[in-house]
ZAMARGU-4260 file (C-alpha; in steps of 0.2 Angstrom, whole numbers, plus 5000, padded with zeros to 4 digits):
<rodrens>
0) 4396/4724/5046 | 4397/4743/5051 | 4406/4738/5065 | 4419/4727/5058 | 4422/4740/5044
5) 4422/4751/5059 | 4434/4739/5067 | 4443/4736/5054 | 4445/4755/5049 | 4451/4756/5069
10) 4465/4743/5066 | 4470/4751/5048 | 4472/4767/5058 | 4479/4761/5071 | 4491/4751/5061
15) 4494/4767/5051 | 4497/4775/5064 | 4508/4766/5074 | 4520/4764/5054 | 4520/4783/5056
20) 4523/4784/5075 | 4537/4772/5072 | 4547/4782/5056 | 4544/4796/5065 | 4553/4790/5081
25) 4565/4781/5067 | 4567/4799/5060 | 4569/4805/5076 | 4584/4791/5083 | 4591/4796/5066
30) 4592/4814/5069 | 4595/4813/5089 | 4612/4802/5084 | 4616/4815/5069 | 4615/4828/5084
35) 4624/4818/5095 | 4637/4813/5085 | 4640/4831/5078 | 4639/4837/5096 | 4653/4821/5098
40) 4663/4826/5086 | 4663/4846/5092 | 4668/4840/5111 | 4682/4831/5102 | 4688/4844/5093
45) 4687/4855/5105 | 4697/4844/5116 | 4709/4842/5103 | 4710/4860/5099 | 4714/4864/5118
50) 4727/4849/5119 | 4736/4854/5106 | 4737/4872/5110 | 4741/4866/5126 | 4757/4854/5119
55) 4762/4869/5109 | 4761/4881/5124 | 4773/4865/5134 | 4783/4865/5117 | 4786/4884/5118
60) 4791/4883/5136 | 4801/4869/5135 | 4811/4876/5121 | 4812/4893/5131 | 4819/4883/5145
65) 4833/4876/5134 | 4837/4893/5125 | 4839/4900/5143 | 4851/4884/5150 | 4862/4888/5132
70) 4862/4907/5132 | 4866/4906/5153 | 4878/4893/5148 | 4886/4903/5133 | 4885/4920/5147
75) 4893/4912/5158 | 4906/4907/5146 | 4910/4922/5142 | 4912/4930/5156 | 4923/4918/5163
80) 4933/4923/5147 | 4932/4941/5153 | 4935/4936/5169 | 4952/4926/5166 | 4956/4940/5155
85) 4955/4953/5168 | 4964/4943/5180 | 4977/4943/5165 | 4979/4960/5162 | 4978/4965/5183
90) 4990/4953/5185 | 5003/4959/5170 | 4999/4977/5176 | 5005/4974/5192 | 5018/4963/5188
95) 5024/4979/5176 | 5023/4992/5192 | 5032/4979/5203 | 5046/4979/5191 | 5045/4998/5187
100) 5047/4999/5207 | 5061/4987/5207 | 5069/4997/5194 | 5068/5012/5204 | 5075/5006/5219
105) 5091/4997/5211 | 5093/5013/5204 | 5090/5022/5220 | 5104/5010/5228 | 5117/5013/5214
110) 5115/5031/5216 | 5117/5029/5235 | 5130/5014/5232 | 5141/5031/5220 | 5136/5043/5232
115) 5144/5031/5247 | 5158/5029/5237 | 5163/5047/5230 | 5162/5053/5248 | 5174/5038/5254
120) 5185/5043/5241 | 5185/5059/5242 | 5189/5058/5262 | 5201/5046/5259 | 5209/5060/5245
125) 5209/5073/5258 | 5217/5063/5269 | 5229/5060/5258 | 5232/5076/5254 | 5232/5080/5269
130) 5245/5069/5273 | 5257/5073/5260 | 5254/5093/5263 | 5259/5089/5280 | 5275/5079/5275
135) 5278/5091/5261 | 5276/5108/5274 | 5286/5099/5285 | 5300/5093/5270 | 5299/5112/5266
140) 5301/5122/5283 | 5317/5112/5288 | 5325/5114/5271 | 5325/5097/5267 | 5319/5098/5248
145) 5331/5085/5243 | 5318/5070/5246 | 5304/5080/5237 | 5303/5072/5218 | 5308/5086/5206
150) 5289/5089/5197 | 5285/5093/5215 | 5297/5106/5223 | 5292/5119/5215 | 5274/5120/5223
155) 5270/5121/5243 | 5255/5111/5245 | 5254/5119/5262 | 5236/5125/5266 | 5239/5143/5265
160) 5254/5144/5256 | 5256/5145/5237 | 5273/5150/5235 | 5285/5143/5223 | 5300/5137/5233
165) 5316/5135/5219 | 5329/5124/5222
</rodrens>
């Protein structure tokens, strides 16, 4: 009976031990999943984490790239606007000196245009002149004062001479 008590001692131990050795590896399935899903749950967030800061990151970018299209956009409005605005002003300028020049020159001909004119007239008065001295020096020197109207006869209009003549 020593044996089967021993036996049976063996089979109560074993037994025992094999309930122990199996919560143990229970308790050890139980805290390897814990670990792994903790470690699970870390990878997540960690993948997470660095997708979302990588969407922010595409965000900020994207939202860079479409402040740059509306401030080139808004630039190059505006200096179109300047631009017209120059052309504006280099244009009226210019159109001003153009007309200021065309001023000058139509009053540059008008002054030639009188200066022509007064020297016509006055050649054309001296050779009046000339031509009634002559008749009148020639009236004169034969004695023929008759034909002379009367406001006249007392000057001689002949170069040289300025004698009254009476009547």
């Amino acid at each position: 009976m020593l044996l089967r008590m021993k036996c049976a001692a063996i089979t109560i131990q074993a037994a025992y031990r094999a309930k122990v050795a199996r919560e143990a590896l229970k308790k050890q399935h139980k805290a390897a999943t814990v670990i792994q899903s903790a470690f699970r749950k870390h990878a997540t967030q960690r993948r997470y984490l660095v997708l979302r800061q990588a969407a922010a990151v595409i965000q900020q970018k994207y939202r860079a790239t479409i402040l740059a299209r509306k401030t080139k956009k808004d630039y190059d409005a505006f200096r179109n606007a300047a631009l017209a605005l120059q052309a504006h002003w280099r244009g009226r300028a210019d159109r001003k000196r153009v007309e200021k020049r065309h001023q000058c020159a139509t009053l540059i001909q008008a002054h030639y245009r009188r200066h022509k004119s007064q020297a016509e007239y006055r050649s054309k008065k001296a050779c009046a002149f000339g031509l009634y001295s002559v008749t009148t020096e020639l009236m004169c020197c034969k004695g023929n004062e008759k034909n002379i109207p009367e406001h006249e006869s007392s000057l001689c209009y002949t170069p040289g001479c300025l004698q009254r003549h009476e009547s």
